[in-house]
C-alpha positions in Angstrom: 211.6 92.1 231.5 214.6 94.9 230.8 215.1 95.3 234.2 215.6 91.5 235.1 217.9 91.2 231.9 219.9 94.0 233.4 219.8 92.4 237.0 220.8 89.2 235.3 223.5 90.2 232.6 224.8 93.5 234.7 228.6 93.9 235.1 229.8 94.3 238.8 232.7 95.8 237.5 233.7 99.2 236.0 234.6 98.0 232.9 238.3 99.4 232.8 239.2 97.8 236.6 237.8 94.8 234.7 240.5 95.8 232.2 243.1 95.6 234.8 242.4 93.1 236.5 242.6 91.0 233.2 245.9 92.5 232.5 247.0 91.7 235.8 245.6 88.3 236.5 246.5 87.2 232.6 248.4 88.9 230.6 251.2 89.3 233.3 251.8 85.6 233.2 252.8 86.2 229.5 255.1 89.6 229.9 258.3 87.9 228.3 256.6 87.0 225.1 254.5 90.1 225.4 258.2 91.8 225.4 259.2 89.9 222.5 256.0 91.2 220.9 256.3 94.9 221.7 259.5 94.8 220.4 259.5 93.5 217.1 255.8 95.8 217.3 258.1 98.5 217.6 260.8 97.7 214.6 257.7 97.2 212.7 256.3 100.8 213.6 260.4 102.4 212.7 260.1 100.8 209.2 256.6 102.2 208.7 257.7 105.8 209.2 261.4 104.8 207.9 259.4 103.8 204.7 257.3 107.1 205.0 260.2 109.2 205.4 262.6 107.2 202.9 259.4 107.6 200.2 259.9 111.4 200.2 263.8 111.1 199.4 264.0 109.2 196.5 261.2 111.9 195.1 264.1 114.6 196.3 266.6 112.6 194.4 264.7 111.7 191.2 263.1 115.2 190.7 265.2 117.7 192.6 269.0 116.6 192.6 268.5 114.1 189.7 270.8 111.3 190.9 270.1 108.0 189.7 273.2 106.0 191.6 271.3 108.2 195.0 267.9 106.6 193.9 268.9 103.3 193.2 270.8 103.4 196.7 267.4 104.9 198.7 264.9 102.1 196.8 267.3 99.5 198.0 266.7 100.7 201.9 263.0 100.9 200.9 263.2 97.3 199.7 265.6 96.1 202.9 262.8 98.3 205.7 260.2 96.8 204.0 261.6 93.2 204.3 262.5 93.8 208.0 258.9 95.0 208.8 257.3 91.6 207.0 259.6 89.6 209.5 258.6 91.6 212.3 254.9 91.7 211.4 254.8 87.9 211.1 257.2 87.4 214.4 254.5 89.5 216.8 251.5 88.2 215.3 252.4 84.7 215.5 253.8 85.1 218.8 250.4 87.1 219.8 248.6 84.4 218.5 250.2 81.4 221.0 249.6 83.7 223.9 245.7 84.2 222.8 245.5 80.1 222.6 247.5 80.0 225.6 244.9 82.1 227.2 241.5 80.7 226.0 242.5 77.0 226.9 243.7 78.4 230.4 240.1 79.9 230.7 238.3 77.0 229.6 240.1 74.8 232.0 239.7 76.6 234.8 235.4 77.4 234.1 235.5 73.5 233.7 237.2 72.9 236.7 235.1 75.2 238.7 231.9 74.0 236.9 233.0 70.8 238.4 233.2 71.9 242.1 229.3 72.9 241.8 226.9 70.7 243.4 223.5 69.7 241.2 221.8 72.4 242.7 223.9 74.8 241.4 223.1 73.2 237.6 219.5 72.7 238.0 218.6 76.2 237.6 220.6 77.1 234.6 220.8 75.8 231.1 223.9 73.6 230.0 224.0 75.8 226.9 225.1 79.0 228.6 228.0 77.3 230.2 228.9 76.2 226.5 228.4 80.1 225.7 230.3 81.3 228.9 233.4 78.1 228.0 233.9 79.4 224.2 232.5 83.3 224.1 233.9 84.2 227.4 237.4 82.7 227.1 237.4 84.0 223.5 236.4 87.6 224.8 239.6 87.6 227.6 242.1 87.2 224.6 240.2 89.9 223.0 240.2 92.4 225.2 244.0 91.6 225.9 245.0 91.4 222.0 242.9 94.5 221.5 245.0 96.4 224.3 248.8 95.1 223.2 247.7 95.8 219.7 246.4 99.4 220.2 249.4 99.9 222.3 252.5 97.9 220.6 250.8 98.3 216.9 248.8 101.2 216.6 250.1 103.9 219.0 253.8 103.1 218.4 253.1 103.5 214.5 251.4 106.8 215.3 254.1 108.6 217.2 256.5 107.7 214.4 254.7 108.5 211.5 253.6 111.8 213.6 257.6 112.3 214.1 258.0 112.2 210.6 255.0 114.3 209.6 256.5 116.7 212.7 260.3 116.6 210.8 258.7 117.5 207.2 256.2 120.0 208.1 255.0 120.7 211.9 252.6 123.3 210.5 251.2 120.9 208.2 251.1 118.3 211.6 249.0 120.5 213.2 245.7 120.1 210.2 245.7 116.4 211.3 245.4 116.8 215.3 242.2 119.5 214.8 240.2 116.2 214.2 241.0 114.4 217.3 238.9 116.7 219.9 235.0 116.3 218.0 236.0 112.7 217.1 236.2 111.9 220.6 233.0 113.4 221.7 231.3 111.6 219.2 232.6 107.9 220.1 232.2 108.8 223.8 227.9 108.5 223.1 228.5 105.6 221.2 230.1 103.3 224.1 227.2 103.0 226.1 224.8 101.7 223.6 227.5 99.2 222.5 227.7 97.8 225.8 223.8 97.0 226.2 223.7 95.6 222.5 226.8 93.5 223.5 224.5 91.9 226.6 221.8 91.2 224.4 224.6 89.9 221.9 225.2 87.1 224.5 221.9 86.2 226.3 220.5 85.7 222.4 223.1 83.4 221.6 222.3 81.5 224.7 219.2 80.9 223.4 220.1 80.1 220.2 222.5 77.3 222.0 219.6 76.4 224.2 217.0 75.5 221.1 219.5 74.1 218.8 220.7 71.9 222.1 217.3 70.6 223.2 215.8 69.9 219.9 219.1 67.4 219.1 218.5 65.6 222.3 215.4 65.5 222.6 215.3 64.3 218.5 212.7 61.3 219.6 210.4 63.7 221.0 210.5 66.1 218.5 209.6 63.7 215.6 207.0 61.5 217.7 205.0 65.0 218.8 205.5 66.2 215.4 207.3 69.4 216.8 209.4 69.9 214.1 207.7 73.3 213.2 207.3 74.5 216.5 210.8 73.9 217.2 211.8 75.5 213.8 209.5 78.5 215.0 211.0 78.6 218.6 214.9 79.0 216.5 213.6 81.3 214.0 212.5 84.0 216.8 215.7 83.4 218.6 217.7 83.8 215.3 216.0 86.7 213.9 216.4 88.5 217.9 220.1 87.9 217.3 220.2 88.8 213.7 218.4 92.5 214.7 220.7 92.6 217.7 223.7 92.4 215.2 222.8 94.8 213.1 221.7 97.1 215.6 225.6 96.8 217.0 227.0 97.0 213.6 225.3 100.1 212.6 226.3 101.8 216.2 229.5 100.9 216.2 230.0 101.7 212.2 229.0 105.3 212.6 232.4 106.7 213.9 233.4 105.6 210.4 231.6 108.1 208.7 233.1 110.6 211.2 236.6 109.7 211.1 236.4 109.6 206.8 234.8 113.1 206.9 237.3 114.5 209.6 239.8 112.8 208.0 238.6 114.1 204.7 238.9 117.5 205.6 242.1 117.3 207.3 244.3 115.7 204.2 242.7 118.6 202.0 243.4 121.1 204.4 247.1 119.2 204.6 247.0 119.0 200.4 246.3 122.8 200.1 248.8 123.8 202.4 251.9 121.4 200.9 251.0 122.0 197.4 250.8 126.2 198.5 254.9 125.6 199.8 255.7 123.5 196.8 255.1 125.9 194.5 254.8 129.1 196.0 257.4 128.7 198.6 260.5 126.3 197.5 259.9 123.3 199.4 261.1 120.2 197.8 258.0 117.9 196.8 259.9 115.0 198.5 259.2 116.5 201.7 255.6 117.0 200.8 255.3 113.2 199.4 256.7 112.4 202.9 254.5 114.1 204.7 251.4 112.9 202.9 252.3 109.4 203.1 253.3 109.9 206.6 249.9 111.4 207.1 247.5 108.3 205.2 249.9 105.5 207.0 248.9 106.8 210.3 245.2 107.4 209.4 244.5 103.6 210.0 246.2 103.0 213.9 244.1 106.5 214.3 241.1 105.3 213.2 241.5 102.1 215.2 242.9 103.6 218.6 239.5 105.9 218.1 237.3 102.8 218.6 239.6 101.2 221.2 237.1 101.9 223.8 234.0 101.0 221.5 235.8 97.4 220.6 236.6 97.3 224.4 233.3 97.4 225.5 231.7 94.9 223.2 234.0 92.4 224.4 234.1 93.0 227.8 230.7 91.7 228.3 231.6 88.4 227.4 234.8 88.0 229.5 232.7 89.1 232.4 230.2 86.5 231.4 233.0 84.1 232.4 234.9 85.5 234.8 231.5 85.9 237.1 231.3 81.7 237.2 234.7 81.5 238.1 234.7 84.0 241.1 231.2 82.8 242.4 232.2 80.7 245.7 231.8 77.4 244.4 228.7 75.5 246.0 230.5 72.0 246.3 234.3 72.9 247.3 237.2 70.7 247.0 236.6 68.7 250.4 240.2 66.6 250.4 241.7 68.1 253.4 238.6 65.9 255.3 239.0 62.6 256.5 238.6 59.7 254.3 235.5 57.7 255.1 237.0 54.2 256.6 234.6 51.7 256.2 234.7 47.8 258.4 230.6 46.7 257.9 229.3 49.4 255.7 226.4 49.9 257.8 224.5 53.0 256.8 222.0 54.7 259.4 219.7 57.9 258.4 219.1 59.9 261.7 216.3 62.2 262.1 217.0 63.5 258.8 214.9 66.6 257.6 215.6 68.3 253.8 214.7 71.0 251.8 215.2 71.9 248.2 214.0 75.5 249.2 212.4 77.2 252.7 209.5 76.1 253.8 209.1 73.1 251.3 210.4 70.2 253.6 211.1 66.9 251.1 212.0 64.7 253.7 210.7 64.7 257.2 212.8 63.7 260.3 213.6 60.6 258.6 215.0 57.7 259.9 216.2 53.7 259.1 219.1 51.5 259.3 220.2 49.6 256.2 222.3 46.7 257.6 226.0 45.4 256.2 225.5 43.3 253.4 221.6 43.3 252.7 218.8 45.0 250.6 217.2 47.9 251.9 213.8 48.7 249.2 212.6 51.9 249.2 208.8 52.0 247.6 206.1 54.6 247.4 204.5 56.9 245.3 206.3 59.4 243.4 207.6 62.1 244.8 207.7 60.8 248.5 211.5 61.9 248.7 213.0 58.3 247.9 215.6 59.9 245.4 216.2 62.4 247.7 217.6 59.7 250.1 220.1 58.6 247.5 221.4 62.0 246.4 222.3 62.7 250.2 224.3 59.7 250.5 225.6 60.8 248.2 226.3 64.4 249.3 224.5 65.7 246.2 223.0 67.8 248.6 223.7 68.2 252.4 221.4 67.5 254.9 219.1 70.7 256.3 219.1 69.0 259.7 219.6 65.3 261.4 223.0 63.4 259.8 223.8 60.6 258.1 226.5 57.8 259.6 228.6 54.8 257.9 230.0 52.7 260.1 229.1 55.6 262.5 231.1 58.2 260.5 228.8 61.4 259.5 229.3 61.7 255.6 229.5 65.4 256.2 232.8 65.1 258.2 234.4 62.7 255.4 235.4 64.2 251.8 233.2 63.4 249.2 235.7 61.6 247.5 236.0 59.1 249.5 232.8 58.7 250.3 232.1 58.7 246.7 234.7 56.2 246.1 232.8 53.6 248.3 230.1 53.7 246.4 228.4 52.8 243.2 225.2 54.6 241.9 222.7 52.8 238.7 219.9 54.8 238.3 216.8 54.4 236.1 218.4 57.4 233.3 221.2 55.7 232.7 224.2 58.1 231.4 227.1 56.6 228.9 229.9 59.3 227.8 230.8 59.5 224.2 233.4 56.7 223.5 233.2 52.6 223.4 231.6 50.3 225.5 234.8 49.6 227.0 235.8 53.3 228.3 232.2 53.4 229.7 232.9 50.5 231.1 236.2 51.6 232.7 234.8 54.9 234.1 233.7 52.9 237.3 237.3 52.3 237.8 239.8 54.2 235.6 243.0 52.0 235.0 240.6 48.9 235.2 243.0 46.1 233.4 241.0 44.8 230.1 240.0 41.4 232.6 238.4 43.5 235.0 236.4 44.4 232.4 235.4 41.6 231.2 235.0 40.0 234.1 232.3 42.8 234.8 230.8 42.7 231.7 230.3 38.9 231.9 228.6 38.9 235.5 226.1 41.8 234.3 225.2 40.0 231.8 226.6 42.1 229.1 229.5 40.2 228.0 227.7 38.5 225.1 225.6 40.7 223.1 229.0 42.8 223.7 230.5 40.7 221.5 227.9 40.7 219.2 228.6 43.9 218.0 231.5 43.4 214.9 233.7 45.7 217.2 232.8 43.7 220.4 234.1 46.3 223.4 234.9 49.1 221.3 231.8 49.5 219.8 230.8 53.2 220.3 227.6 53.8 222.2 226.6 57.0 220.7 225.6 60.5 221.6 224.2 59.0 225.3 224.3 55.6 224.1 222.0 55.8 221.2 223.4 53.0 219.7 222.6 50.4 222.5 219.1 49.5 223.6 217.5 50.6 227.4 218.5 47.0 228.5 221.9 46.8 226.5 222.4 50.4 227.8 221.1 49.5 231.7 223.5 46.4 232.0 226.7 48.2 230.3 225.6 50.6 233.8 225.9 47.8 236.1 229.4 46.5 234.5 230.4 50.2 235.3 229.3 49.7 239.2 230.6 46.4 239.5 234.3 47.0 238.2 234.2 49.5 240.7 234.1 47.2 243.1 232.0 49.4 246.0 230.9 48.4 249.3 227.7 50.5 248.7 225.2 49.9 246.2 222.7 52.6 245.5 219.9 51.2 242.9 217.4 54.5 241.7 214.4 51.9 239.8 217.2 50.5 237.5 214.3 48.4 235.6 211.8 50.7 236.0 211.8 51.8 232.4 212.6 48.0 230.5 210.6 46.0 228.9 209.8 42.1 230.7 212.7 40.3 228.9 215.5 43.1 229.4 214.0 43.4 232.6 214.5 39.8 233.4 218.5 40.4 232.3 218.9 43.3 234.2 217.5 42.1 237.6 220.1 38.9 236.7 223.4 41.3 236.6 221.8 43.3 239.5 222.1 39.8 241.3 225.6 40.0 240.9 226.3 43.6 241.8 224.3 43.3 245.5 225.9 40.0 246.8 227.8 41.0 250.0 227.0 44.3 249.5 225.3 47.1 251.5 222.5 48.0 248.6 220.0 50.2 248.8 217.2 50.0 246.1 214.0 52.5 245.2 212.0 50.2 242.9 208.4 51.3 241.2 207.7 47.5 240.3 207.3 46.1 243.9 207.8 41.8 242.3 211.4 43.1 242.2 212.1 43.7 245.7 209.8 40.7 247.1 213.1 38.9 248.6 214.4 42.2 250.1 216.0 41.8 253.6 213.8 45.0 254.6 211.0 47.2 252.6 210.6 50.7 253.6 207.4 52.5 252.3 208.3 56.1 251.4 205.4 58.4 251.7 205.6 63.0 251.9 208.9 62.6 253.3 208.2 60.0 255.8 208.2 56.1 256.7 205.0 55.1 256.7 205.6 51.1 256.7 208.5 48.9 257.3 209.3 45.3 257.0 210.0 42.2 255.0 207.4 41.6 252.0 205.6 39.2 253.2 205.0 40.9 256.7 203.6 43.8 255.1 201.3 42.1 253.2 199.7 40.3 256.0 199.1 43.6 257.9 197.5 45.0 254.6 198.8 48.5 254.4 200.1 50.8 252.2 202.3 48.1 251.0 199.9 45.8 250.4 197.3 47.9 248.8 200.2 49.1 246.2 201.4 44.9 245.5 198.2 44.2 245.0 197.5 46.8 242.2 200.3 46.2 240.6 200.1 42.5 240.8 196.2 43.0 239.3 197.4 45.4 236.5 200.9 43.5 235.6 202.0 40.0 234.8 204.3 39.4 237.3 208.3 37.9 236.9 209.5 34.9 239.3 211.0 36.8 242.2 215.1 36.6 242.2 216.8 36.2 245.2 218.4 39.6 247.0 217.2 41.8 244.1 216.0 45.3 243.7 
């Protein structure tokens, strides 16, 4: 299991050419306001040693030369430096802060734009959830990494060489007691980075999880509380949430422990510093202002040390995450942007399958050397058993998937040679799982054809039979469907589907059992709007209750990959096939509706 986690979650990447690739890719875009950020970084590290080194003269003045115009004078500078670094504190950190947001959006929209040049294969062997972690984590991580570099750089380092200079101007003896802890600190730190980076792996992948629980046990709500899973469910997020919770403070204590160090070092390097001062203070003249300098000078810079120590510890736990991201967006993407291919060009909308052979993996052949014609303006059924490859068919037409060998024309144009787009364009899709987006039953409706005018709408809405129970809601058409349209019923739901594919106005109609999973009186409305949507229209249909398709212009039966029957209804039944046995059971087991005319 560890070594498929590592295979899985492993970085490609040194982590610091991850570094500068990140500084070079991102940050770069940004260098003016990055500038603008070192800059006033900079003013704010000159008043943080001007306030170190202006502390030690008004002690000069107060208890050596005794002057109190002199001291009123020096505590007005302190006040003015101190001023001047407020404004520059809040002028780099609010500056820093746009280019982070600037940053994460930028990543999110360009994981979601490549998440949307993937084909379904691509998504059917991952979890939606870690795309979530990978969208909000992984961008969050990139500003990280970037804020903690300009930070340890503009901040940190730039206040350490000046409060260093001052410690250097009052005492370079004394300087020297505060460098001696540098050399074991490092050592020390250096052990600690490579168990941060595992526990930062783990971090994510339990998080994942935690997404992937919390994410199916919301959808799947109905399930949960018919099976009575509640407990299991609560059991499956309790062992992902206590992995997570150990995980944590695993990382916390690991990366906690150079604290301990750098307090102890630190420790003994101020008394060491203390002894010394006090010994020139009163054994050796100097003034105590240059001693108060120093040791001010000294605990200011004791922070950005302490911080620039764990630089590459901080690094490390956040690189993971910005690699979790950055490894979706450099993957080749497995349905590029086809646009630069013809556009498909369509006079009868005649679609022909030839010889066409797929695979969803080697050696497991879904649809065998397939062939059929379905003609301009008719209904082409597919029937069969399940899993015979029916919904395969669709998804090709609708380059979901390509083809493993054979091709598929329109109007004797191979789809593969047209962009998807356009191919796409000419046709509309219902399938059994119907899928409305968060919003109102108009926007839903509108998604067929975005910039639909509001009697388009209703036009569609009307002819699928939706129009009135629309309006029976108290906010008619903007009535919100709900979280995958929870609020409407399978039939209100199936029909609000149809309106979608008939605003859009497509040439080809691709039914996938649209009724398959209604009751008889929703059924009844449903087959009524898909009346509508096939008139004049190429349509092909896969239907599981065979009365539906009685009046189709031809009935393919869809068995391991291959045709097995063909014909009109009532052809097949006379030659008492497959067909026949399968109408009969059903019409034995079912009460059967009137047949509608052209329906699937």
């Amino acid at each position: 299991m560890a070594k498929i986690t590592r295979k899985v979650t492993d970085d490609p990447y040194g982590a610091w050419a991850l570094i500068r690739r990140l500084v070079a890719e991102q940050a770069v875009t940004y260098w003016r306001r990055y500038l603008l950020a070192f800059l006033l970084m900079a003013v704010s590290a000159a008043t943080t040693a001007g306030a170190a080194y202006m502390l030690g003269e008004v002690i000069n003045q107060a208890y050596v030369d005794k002057s109190i115009e002199r001291i009123a004078l020096f505590s007005g500078f302190v006040v003015v430096i101190f001023l001047i670094k407020g404004a520059s504190t809040y002028g780099h950190t609010v500056i820093l802060s746009k280019i982070s947001n600037a940053i994460v959006a930028n990543n999110q929209r360009r994981l979601f734009a490549k998440l949307m040049n993937e084909s379904i294969g691509f998504f059917s062997e991952r979890h939606s959830s870690e795309f979530l972690q990978r969208l909000t984590a992984g961008a969050n991580s990139v500003t990280q990494v970037l804020s903690l570099l300009i930070n340890a750089v503009g901040r940190d380092l730039l206040s350490l060489i000046a409060l260093v200079g001052v410690m250097v101007m009052q005492d370079p003896y004394m300087a020297l007691f505060g460098f001696l802890v540098a050399p074991p600190a490092m050592l020390v730190l250096r052990k600690l980075v490579r168990r941060i980076k595992g526990l930062a792996r783990n971090q994510f992948t339990g998080t994942t999880e935690i997404l992937e629980v919390m994410q199916e046990s919301l959808q799947g709500i109905r399930t949960v509380k018919a099976f009575t899973l509640e407990q299991t469910m609560q059991q499956r997020m309790e062992a992902s949430i206590t992995a997570v919770e150990q995980n944590a403070n695993r990382m916390a204590r690991v990366s906690s422990r150079s604290s301990p160090l750098m307090e102890t070092l630190g420790g003994f390097a101020i008394a060491a510093s203390l002894m010394y001062g006090g010994y020139r203070v009163v054994a050796m003249g100097a003034t105590p202002g240059q001693f108060f300098s120093f040791v001010t000078a000294f605990l200011l810079a004791y922070e950005p040390a302490k911080r620039l120590a764990r630089l590459n510890i901080d690094l490390n736990s956040q690189i993971i995450g910005a690699h979790t991201l950055l490894e979706i967006v450099d993957s080749p993407a497995s349905e590029p942007n086809d646009d630069h291919k013809p556009a498909l060009k369509l006079t009868d909308a005649r679609v022909e399958l030839q010889d066409v052979t797929f695979r969803y993996r080697p050696n497991e052949v879904v649809l065998n050397r397939m062939s059929f014609v379905a003609e301009p303006g008719k209904v082409t059924a597919l029937v069969g058993p399940s899993g015979g490859g029916k919904s395969t068919v669709l998804a090709l037409l609708l380059r979901l998937y390509e083809v493993s060998e054979g091709d598929i024309t329109i109007d004797g144009q191979s789809i593969g040679q047209v962009s998807r787009r356009s191919l796409r364009g000419q046709t509309a899709y219902v399938g059994q799982d119907v899928y409305l987006f968060r919003g109102t039953i108009r926007e839903n409706i509108a998604f067929g054809k975005p910039g639909a005018t509001e009697d388009e709408i209703v036009a569609a809405a009307k002819a699928a039979s939706a129009h009135d129970f629309i309006l029976g809601f108290p906010l008619g058409y903007e009535t919100p469907v709900g979280e995958h349209g929870a609020q409407l019923s399978g039939g209100q739901r199936q029909r609000i589907a149809i309106a979608r594919a008939l605003v859009k106005n497509a040439p080809i109609i691709l039914l996938d059992e649209a009724t398959a999973a209604l009751d008889s009186e929703s059924e009844k409305s449903v087959q009524e709007a898909i009346e509508h949507l096939c008139q004049n229209r190429t349509t092909i249909v896969i239907a599981h209750r065979l009365h539906t398709i009685m009046h189709a212009d031809a009935i393919l039966v869809v068995e391991g990959g291959e045709i097995v029957e063909r014909g009109r209804h009532d052809d097949l039944l006379r030659r008492g096939g497959r067909y026949a046995s399968f109408f009969r059971l059903q019409h034995r087991d079912a009460s059967p509706l009137a047949p509608l005319d052209a329906s699937a």
